[in-house]
Structure formats: structure tokens, C-alpha cells
C-alpha positions in Angstrom: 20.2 -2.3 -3.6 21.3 -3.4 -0.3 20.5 0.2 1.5 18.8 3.0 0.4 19.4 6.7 2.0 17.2 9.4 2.1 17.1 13.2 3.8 14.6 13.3 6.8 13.5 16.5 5.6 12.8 16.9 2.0 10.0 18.5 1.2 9.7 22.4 1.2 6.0 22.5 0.5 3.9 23.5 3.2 1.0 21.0 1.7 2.5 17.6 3.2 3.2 16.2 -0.3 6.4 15.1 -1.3 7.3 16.7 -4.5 7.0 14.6 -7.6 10.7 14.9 -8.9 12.1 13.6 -5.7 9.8 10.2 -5.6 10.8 10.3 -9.9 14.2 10.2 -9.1 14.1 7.4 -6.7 12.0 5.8 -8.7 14.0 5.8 -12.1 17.5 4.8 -9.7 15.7 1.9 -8.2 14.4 0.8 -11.5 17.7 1.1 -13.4 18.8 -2.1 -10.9 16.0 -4.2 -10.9 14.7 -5.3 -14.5 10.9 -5.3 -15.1 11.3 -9.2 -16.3 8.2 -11.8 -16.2 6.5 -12.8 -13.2 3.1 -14.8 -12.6 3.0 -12.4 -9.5 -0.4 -11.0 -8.6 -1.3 -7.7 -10.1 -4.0 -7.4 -6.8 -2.0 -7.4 -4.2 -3.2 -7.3 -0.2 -0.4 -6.0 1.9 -0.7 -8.5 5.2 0.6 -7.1 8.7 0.1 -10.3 9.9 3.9 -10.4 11.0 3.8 -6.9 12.9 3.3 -6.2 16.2 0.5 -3.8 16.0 -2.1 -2.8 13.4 -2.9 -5.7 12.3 -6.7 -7.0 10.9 -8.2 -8.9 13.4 -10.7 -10.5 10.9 -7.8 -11.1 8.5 -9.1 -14.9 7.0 -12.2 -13.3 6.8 -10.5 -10.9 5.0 -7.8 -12.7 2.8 -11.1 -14.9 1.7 -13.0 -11.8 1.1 -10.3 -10.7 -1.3 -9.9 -14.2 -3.1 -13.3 -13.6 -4.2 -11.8 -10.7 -6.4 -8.2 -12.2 -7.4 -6.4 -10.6 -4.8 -3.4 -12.8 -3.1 -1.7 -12.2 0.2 1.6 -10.6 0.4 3.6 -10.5 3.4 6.4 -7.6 2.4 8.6 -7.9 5.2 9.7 -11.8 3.8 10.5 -9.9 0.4 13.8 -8.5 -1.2 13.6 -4.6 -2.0 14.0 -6.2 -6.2 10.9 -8.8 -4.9 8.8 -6.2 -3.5 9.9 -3.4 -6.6 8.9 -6.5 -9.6 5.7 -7.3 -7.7 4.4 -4.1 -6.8 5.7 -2.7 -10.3 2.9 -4.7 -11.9 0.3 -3.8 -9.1 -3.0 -2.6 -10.8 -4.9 -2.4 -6.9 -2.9 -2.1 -4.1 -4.9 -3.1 -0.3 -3.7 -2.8 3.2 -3.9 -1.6 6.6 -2.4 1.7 7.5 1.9 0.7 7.4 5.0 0.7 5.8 4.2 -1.9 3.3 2.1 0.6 1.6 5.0 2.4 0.5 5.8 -0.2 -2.3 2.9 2.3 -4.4 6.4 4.1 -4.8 6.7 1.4 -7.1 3.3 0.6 -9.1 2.7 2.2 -11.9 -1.3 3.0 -12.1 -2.5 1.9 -9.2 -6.0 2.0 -7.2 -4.9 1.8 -3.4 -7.8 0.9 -0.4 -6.0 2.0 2.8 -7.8 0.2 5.8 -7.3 3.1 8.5 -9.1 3.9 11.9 -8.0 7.1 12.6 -9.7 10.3 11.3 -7.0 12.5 12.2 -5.5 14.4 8.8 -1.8 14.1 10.0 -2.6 9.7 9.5 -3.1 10.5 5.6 0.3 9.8 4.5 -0.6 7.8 2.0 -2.9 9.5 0.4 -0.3 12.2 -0.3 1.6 9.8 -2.0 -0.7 8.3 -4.0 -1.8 11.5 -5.3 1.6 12.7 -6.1 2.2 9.0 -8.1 -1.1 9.5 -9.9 -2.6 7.0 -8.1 -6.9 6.4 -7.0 -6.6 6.3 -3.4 -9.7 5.3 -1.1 -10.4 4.1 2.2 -12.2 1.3 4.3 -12.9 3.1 7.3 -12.1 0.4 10.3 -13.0 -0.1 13.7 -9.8 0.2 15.8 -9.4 1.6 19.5 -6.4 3.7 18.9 -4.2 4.4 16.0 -1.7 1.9 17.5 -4.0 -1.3 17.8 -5.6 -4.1 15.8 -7.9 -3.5 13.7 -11.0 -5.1 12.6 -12.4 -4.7 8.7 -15.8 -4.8 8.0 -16.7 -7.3 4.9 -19.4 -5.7 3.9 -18.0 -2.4 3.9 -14.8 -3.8 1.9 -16.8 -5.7 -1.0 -18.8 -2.3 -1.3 -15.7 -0.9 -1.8 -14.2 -3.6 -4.1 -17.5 -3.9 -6.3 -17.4 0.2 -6.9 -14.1 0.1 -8.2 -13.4 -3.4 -9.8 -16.9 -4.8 -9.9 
């Protein structure tokens, strides 16, 4: 799939969440194209924004070695193909990242536990957690330090293994 189209307005719900049939049906024409096939890839994947220009995790060796710890590799999704990105995150069991577009890809996972790093409280930020609950998906947060919505972040370790141990151990 070279480009992929999609209304700006498509939801009639006034609960934010994107109705199930529409993310089904993108799903299933995506999938037609791109073949499940065999791949060593990571099925605990960290979603780097090391390549943006904002959000990113200050901390983030800290972090990446944090996560190595638990047999989660580094993916940076803006380097990928759309049928890259769908095959790995396809086979995603946990799904972790900052707040950002390459949190989208839980469109493609199956059963998925996401941990959203985000900063900011406010409800209208909880994108995300919309989607994952329409995919089926667990869906928790590492609450980060982070001056505005816009800026760098920084992820507390401690904070993140807690949240790591209570849901892979």
C-alpha cells in the first residue's frame, strides 16, 4: 500500500471512540496485502521517537536498557514500510512508547498490552486509549515528567519496571 485515505471525520459517537467496524475494515484491507509470513521480529516492541522533533525520552538509554531487561527491542517506525511496521506490530504481544503516531501500529496487533508514556493529564491527550479499548487491547500509562505536552520527556525507571513487573513479571 503506497497511500492510504481516510475521512477526517468518521466517527458519529459523541464518546471519542472510533467505531469498531471502521478500524475492522481497515484492518482486514490492509491485511489482505500484506501476508502474516515468519519473522524473528520482537513480539515486545518499544516505539522510539528518538528521530522526532519533539516528545522524545530524554532518559531513553536508560530506558531502552531498562526494557532489555524484559525482552523488549527498539523500533524506530518512521525507517519502516507500512507491510514492515503491519508484520511487526501484527505479532506485538506489548506495545511501549511515548505519546505519538507510532502508537497507531496497535491498529495492527492483535492482543496487545500497550504502556503509553504521557505527561499530560488532560482527557482530550487519551487518544490512545480509545483505540486500544476499541481493539480489545490492556492499555496503561507511565505517567512522565514533561513541561508541556509538546516537549521532551523524561521516564522514571522505577516507575516503568513497576509497571513492567505488574503486567509481565
Amino acid at each position: 500500500m503506497e497511500e492510504m485515505l481516510l475521512p477526517t471525520y468518521i466517527r458519529d459517537r459523541t464518546n471519542l471512540y472510533v467505531p469498531h467496524e471502521f478500524l475492522d475494515y481497515v484492518r482486514q484491507a490492509v491485511f489482505r496485502h500484506v501476508p502474516v509470513g515468519t519473522s524473528s521480529s520482537p513480539r515486545r516492541i518499544y516505539v522510539s521517537r528518538s528521530m522526532a522533533s519533539r516528545r522524545r525520552v530524554i532518559n531513553e538509554a536508560e530506558v531502552v536498557e531498562c526494557l532489555s531487561a524484559y525482552g523488549i527491542g527498539v523500533v524506530n517506525s518512521e525507517i519502516l514500510s507500512l507491510e514492515e511496521q503491519v508484520r511487526l506490530f501484527r505479532q506485538a504481544e506489548l506495545i511501549v512508547g511515548p505519546h505519538g503516531a507510532g502508537l497507531t501500529n496497535m491498529l495492527f496487533s492483535q492482543h496487545a498490552k500497550v504502556i503509553e508514556f504521557l505527561g499530560d493529564p488532560n482527557p482530550s491527550a487519551r487518544h490512545f486509549v480509545r483505540l486500544a479499548a476499541t481493539l480489545g487491547h490492556e492499555h496503561h500509562f507511565v505517567q512522565v515528567r514533561q513541561k508541556s505536552k509538546n516537549e521532551d520527556m523524561f521516564v522514571d525507571i522505577d516507575v516503568l519496571k513497576r509497571r513492567l513487573d505488574s503486567l509481565i513479571g
